[in-house]
C-alpha positions as CSV (number, residue, x, y, z in Angstrom):
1,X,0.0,0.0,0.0
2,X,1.0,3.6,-1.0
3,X,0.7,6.8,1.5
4,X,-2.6,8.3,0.5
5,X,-2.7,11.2,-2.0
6,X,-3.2,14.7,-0.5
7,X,-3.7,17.8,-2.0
8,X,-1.2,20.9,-2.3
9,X,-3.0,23.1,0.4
10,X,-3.5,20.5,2.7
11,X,-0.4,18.5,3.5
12,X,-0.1,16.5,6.2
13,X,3.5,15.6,8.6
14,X,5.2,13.0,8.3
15,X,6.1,12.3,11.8
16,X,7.4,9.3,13.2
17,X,6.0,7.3,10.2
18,X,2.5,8.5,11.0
19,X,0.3,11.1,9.0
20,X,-0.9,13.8,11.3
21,X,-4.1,15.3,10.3
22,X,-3.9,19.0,9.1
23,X,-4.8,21.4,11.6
24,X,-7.7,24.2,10.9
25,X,-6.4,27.1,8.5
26,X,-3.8,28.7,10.0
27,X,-2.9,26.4,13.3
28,X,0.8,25.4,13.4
29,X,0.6,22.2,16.1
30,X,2.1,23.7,19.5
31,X,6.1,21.9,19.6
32,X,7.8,22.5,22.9
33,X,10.8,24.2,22.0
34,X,14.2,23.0,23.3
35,X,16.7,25.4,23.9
36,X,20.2,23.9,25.1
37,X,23.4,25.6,25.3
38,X,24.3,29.2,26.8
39,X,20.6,30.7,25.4
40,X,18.9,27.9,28.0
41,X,21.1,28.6,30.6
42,X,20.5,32.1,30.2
43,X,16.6,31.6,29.9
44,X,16.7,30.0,33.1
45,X,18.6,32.5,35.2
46,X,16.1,35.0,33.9
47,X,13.7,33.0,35.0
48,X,15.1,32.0,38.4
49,X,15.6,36.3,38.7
50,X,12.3,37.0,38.2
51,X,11.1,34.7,40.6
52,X,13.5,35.9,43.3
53,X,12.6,39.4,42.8
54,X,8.7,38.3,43.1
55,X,9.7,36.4,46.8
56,X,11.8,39.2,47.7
57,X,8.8,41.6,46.8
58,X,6.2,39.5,49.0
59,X,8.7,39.2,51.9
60,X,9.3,42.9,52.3
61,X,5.5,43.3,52.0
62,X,4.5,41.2,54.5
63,X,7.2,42.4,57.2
64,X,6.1,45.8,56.8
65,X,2.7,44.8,57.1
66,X,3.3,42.9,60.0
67,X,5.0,46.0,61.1
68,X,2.0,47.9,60.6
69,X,0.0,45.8,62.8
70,X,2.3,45.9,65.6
71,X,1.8,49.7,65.8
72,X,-1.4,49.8,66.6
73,X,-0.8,52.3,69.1
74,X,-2.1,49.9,72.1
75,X,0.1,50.0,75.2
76,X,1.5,46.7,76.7
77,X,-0.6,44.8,79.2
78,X,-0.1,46.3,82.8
79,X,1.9,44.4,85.2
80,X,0.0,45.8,88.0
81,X,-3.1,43.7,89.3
82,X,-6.0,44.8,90.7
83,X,-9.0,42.8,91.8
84,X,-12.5,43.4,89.7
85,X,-16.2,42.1,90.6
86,X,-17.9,40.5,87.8
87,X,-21.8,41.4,87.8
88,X,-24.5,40.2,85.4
89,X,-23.4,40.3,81.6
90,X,-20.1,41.1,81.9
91,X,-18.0,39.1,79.8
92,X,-14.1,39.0,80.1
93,X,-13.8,41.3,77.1
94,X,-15.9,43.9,79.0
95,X,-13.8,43.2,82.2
96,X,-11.0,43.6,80.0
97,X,-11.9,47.2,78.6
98,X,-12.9,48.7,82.2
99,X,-9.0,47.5,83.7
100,X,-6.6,48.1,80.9
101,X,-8.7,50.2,78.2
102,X,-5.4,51.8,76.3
103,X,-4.1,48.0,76.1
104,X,-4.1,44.9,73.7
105,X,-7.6,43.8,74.9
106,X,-6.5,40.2,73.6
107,X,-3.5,40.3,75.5
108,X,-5.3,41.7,78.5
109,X,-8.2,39.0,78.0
110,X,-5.2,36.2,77.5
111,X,-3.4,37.5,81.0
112,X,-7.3,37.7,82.8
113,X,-7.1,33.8,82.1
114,X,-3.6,33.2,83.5
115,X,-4.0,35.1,86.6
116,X,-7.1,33.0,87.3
117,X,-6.7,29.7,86.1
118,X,-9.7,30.2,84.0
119,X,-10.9,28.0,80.8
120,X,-11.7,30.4,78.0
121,X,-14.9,32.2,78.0
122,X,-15.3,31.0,81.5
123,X,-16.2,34.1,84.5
124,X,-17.4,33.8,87.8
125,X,-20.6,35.3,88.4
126,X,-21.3,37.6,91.2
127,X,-17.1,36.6,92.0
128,X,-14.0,39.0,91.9
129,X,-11.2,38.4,89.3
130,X,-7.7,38.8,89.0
131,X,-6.9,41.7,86.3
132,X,-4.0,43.9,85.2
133,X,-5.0,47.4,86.0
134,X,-3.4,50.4,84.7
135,X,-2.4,53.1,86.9
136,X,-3.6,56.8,86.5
């Protein structure tokens, strides 16, 4: 058997000993291209460039962010303690904000539950608590 006849315009690859069908008008099939030598080597420090400048772009981005967020202008938690009486619907945030209002209420919250043993979320009704108070 021969290889079957095809016309001018449409001419198929020979590739491999197998025809490949023509493409659409226009469509070249998509070959990876190999490039060895000093041009791939240079490709791929360009590459390997680009993606440090991209890391070192994030990095700097997220340390100044980070340094953004630890200037939030809250003072440090007191190291002073006072003793505070819960009543009915306080809350340890609320306790929190009535001892130490100019600090880190998360920090103050965190050191309310240290100095009491408490589980989190847990108060003692009608009870007094432990709690950094600021002085002034």
């Amino acid at each position: 058997m021969g290889s079957p006849t095809v016309a001018a315009g449409e001419r198929s690859a020979l590739r491999g000993g197998v025809v490949a069908e023509p493409g659409p008008r226009g469509f070249a099939p998509s070959v990876p291209r190999v490039v060895s030598g000093r041009a791939g080597w240079l490709a791929a420090v360009r590459e390997c460039a680009w993606l440090a400048v991209v890391g070192a772009c994030a990095f700097v981005g997220v340390l100044l962010f980070g340094m953004l967020a630890l200037d939030s202008g809250a003072r440090p938690v007191p190291d002073a303690t006072a003793v505070a009486r819960v009543t009915d619907g306080d809350t340890l945030w609320s306790v929190a904000a009535r001892s130490a209002p100019d600090s880190d209420q998360r920090a103050v919250v965190g050191r309310i539950v240290e100095l009491n043993h408490l589980d989190v979320g847990g108060s003692r009704l009608g009870g007094t608590l432990i709690v950094p108070a600021q002085r002034g």
